[in-house]
C-alpha positions as CSV (number, residue, x, y, z in Angstrom):
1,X,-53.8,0.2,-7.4
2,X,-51.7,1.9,-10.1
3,X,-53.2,5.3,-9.1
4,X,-52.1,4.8,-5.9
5,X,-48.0,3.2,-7.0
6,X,-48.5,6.4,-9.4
7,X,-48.9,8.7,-6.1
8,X,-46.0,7.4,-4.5
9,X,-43.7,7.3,-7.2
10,X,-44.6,11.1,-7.9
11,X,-43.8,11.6,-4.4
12,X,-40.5,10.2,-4.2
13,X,-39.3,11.7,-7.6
14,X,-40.6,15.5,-5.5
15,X,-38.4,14.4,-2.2
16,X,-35.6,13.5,-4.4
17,X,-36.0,16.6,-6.6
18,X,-36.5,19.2,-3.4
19,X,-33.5,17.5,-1.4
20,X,-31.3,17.6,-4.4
21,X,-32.5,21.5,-5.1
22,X,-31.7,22.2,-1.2
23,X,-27.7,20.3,-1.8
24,X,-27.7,22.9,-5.1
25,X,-28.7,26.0,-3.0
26,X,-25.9,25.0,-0.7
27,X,-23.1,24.3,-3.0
28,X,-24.0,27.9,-4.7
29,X,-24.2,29.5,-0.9
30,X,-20.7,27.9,0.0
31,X,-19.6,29.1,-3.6
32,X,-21.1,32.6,-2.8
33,X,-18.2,32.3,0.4
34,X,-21.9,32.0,2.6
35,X,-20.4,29.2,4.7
36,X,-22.6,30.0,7.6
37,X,-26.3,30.6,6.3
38,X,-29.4,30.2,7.8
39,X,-32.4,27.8,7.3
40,X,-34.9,30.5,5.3
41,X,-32.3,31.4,3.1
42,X,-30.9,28.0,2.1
43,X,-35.0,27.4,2.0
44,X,-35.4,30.0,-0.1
45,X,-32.8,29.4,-2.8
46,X,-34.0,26.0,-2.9
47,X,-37.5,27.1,-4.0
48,X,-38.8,25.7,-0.5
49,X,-40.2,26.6,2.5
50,X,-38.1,27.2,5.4
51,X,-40.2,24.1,7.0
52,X,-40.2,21.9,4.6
53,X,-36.4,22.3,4.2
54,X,-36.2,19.7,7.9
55,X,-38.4,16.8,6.0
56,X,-35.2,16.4,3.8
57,X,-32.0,16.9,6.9
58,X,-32.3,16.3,10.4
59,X,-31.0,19.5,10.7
60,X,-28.3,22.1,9.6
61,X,-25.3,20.1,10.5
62,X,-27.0,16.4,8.9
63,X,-27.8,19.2,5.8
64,X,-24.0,20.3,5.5
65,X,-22.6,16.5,6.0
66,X,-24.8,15.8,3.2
67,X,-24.2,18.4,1.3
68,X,-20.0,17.5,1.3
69,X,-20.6,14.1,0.6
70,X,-22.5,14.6,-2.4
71,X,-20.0,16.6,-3.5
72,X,-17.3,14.5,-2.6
73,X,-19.8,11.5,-4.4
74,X,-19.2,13.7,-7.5
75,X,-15.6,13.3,-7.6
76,X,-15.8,9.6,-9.6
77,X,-12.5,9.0,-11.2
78,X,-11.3,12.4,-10.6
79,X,-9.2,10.9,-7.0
80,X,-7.2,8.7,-9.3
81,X,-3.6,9.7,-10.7
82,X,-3.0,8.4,-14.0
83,X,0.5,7.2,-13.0
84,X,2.1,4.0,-11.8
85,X,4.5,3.2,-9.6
86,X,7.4,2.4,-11.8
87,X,7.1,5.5,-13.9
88,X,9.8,7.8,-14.1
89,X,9.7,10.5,-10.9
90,X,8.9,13.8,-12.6
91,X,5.8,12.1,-14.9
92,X,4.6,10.8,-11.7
93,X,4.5,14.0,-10.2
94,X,3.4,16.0,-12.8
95,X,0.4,13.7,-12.6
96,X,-0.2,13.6,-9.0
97,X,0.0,17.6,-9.0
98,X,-2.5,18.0,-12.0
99,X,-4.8,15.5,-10.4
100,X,-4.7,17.2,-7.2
101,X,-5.9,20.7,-9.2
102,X,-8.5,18.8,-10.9
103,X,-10.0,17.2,-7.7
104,X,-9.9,20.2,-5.7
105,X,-11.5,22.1,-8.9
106,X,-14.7,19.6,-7.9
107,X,-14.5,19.5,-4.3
108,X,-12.7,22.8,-3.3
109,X,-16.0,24.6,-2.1
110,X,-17.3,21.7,-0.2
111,X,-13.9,21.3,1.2
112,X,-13.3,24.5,2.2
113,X,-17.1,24.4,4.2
114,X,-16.2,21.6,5.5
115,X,-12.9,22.9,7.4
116,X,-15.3,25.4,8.3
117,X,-18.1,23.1,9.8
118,X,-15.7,20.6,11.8
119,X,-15.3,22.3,14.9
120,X,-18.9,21.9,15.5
121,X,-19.0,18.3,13.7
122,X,-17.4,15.3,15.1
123,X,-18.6,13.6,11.6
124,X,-17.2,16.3,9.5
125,X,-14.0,16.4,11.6
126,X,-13.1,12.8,10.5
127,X,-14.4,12.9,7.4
128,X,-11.8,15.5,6.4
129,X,-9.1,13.3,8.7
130,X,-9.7,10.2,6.3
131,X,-9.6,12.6,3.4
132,X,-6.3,13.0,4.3
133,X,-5.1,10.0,5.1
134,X,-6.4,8.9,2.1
135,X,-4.4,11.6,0.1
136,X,-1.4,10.6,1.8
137,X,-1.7,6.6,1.4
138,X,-1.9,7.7,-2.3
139,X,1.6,9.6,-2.5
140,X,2.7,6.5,-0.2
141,X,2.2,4.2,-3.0
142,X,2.7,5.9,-5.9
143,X,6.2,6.6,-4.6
144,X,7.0,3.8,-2.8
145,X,10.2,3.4,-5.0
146,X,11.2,7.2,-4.0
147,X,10.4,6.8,-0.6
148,X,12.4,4.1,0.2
149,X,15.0,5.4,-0.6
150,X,14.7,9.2,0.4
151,X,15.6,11.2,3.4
152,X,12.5,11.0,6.5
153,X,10.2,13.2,6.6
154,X,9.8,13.3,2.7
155,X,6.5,11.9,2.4
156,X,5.0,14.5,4.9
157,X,6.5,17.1,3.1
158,X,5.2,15.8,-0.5
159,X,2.0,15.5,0.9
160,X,1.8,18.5,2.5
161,X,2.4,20.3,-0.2
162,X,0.0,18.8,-2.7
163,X,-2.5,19.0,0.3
164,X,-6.4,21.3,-0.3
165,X,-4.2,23.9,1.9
166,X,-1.8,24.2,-0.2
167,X,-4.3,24.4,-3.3
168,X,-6.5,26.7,-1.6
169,X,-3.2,29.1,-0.5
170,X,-2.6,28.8,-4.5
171,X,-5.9,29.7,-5.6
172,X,-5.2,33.4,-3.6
173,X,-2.9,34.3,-6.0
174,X,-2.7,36.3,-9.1
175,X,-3.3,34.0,-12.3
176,X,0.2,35.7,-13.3
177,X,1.7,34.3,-10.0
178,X,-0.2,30.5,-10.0
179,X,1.4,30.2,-13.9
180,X,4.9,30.8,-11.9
181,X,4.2,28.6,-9.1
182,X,3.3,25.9,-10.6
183,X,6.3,24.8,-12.5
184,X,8.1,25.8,-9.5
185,X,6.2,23.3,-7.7
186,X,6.6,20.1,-9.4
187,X,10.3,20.9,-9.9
188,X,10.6,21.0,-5.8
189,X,8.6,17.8,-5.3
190,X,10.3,15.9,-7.9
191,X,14.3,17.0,-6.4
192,X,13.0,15.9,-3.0
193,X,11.7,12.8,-4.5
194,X,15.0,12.4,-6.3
195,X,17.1,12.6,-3.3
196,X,18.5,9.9,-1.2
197,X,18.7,10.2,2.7
């Protein structure tokens, strides 16, 4: 009897082992800008056969939904802004714009794979929808204060430009040009936080 609970658990630590090698070949594929690969070769980079690639994913679209929400599983406390409601404006967005780097540091190849998989993904399609309604419900509260008080159409612009878009558009600049930007940035969301409509 222990030979045989032996044999199984050896098993399950392989599946778990080979399907978190095939997530690792992806994540290096999407970070490689390979966004639309093909079975053998995410097999391959894995260490597997191309076969034994579907006893782990349904197929490639159930392999790339799995593959963003392990990465999205990795963010942990990453998503959270270490600010509060009541602190001063600029603090609050200093904080929101450094956590938004940080997160999309983690997430920003699975992201960017997924806004290329949803056209062909329902399941992707609203994950990245409640992503960003999430995003948004988080600028919401953390300025409440601000918002209540500023013009319409201030929230939508905050988050908008704090969005993975907006990141990603960042990240295509010179390192020279991000050092300028940024400052730039928080100084624009904290005067249109600060005014009153």
């Amino acid at each position: 009897m222990v030979l045989v609970e032996d044999s199984l658990d050896g098993r399950h630590q392989r599946r778990v082992a080979n399907r978190a090698a095939v997530l690792d070949a992806m994540i290096t594929l999407w970070s490689e800008g390979r966004y639309e690969a093909r079975a053998a070769e995410i097999a391959e980079r894995a260490g597997l056969s191309p076969r034994s690639l579907f006893r782990y994913f349904d197929d490639l679209d159930d392999l790339v939904r799995a593959t963003i929400e392990h990465v999205l599983s990795l963010m942990g406390a990453v998503g959270e802004v270490r600010a509060a409601p009541a602190d001063p404006t600029a603090h609050k967005v200093r904080a929101l714009v450094a956590n938004r780097d940080e997160l999309y540091d983690v997430v920003g190849v699975a992201a960017h794979a997924a806004r290329v998989a949803q056209h062909r993904s329902a399941l992707v399609a609203e994950r990245i929808a409640t992503t960003r309604r999430t995003a948004r419900d988080q600028v919401a509260r953390l300025f409440a204060p601000e918002l209540a008080r500023a013009p319409e159409g201030t929230l939508e612009l905050v988050d908008l430009l704090t969005s993975f878009e907006s990141w990603e558009l960042r990240q295509g600049l010179s390192p020279a040009a991000r050092q300028r930007v940024e400052p730039r940035l928080v100084a624009t969301l904290t005067d249109l936080l600060s005014r009153e409509g």
